[in-house]
TIKE-367392 format. One record per residue (C-alpha): x, y, z; residue number from 1. Coordinates in steps of 0.25 Angstrom, whole numbers. Layout:
BEGIN
{px:X	py:Y	pz:Z	resi:NUM}
...
This chain:
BEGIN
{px:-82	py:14	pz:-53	resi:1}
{px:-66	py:10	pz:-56	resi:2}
{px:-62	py:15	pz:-44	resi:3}
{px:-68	py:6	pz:-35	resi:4}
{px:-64	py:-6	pz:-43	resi:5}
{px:-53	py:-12	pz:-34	resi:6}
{px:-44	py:-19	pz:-47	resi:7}
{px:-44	py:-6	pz:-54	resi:8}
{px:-36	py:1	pz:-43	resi:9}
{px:-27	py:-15	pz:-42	resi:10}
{px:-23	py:-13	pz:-57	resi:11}
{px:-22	py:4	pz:-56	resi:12}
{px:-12	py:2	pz:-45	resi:13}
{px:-5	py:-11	pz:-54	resi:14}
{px:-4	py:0	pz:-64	resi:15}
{px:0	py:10	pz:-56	resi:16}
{px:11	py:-2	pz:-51	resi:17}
{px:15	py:-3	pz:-66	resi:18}
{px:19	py:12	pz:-66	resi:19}
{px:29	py:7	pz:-53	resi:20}
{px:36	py:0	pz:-64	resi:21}
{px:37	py:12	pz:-74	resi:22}
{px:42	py:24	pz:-63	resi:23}
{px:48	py:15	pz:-52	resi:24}
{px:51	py:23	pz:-38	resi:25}
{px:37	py:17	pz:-31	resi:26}
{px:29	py:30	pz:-36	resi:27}
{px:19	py:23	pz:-41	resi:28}
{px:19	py:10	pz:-31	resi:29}
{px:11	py:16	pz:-21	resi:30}
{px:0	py:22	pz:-29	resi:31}
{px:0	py:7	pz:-35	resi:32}
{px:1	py:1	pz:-22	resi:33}
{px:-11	py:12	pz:-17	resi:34}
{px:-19	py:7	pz:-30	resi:35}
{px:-20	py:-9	pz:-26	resi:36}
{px:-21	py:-8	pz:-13	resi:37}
{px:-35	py:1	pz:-15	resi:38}
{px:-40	py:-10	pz:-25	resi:39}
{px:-37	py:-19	pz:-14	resi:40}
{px:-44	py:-13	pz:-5	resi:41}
{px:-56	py:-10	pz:-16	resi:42}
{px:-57	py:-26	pz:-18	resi:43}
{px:-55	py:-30	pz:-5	resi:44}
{px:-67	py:-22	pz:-1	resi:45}
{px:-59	py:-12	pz:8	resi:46}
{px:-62	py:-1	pz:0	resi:47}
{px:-75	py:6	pz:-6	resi:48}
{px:-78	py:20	pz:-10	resi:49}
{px:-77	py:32	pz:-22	resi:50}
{px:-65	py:35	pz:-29	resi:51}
{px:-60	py:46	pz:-19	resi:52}
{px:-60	py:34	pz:-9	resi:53}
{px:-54	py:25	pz:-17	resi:54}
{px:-43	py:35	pz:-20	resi:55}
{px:-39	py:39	pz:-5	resi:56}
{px:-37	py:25	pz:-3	resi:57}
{px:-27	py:24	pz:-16	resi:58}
{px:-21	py:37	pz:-10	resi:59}
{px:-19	py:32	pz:4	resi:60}
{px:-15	py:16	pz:1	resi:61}
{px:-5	py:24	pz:-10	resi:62}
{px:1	py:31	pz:0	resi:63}
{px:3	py:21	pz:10	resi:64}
{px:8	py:12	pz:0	resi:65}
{px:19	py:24	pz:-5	resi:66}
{px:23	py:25	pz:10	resi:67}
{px:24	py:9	pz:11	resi:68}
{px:32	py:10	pz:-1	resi:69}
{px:40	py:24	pz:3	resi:70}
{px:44	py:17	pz:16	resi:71}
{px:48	py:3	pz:11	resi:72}
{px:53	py:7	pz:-2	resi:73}
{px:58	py:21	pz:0	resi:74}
{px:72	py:27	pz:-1	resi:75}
{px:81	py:22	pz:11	resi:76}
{px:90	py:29	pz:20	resi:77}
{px:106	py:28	pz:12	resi:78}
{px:98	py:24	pz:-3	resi:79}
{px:101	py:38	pz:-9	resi:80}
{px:115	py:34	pz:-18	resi:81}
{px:124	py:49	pz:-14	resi:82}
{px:134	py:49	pz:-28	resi:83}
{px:145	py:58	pz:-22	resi:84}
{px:154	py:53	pz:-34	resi:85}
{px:150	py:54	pz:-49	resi:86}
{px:154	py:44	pz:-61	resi:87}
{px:160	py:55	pz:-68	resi:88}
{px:170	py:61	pz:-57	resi:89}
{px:186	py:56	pz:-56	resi:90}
């Protein structure tokens, strides 16, 4: 079936990538991330199984992509602007 095709799940997490450009703020990054790297896997041979499989693996390679990205990416200690003056006040 589809889901044991490895470029289907490299082009689904391209698309996924695409929606990065549209709602930036690494939401969709790591599902896209999860995505090609389980099509790797699937063409590398790594990987075999049902659909049930094949999902907890997008799950888990997701999540530790969302980490990966969280931890490099993620807000910093002092990047929070605090405003305590505003445009309009004399």
């Amino acid at each position: 079936m589809w889901w044991s095709v490895w470029w289907v799940w490299v082009v689904a997490g391209f698309l996924i990538g695409g929606l990065e450009i549209v709602a930036p703020g690494y939401i969709f990054l790591g599902f896209a991330i999860g995505a090609v790297t389980t099509g790797v896997f699937l063409g590398l041979g790594i990987l075999s199984g049902g659909p049930a499989f094949l999902l907890l693996t997008f799950a888990i390679c997701s999540l530790v992509a969302w980490f990966a990205l969280r931890r490099t990416m993620g807000v910093r200690a002092g990047q929070v602007k605090v405003w305590d003056k505003d445009i309009n006040d004399n």
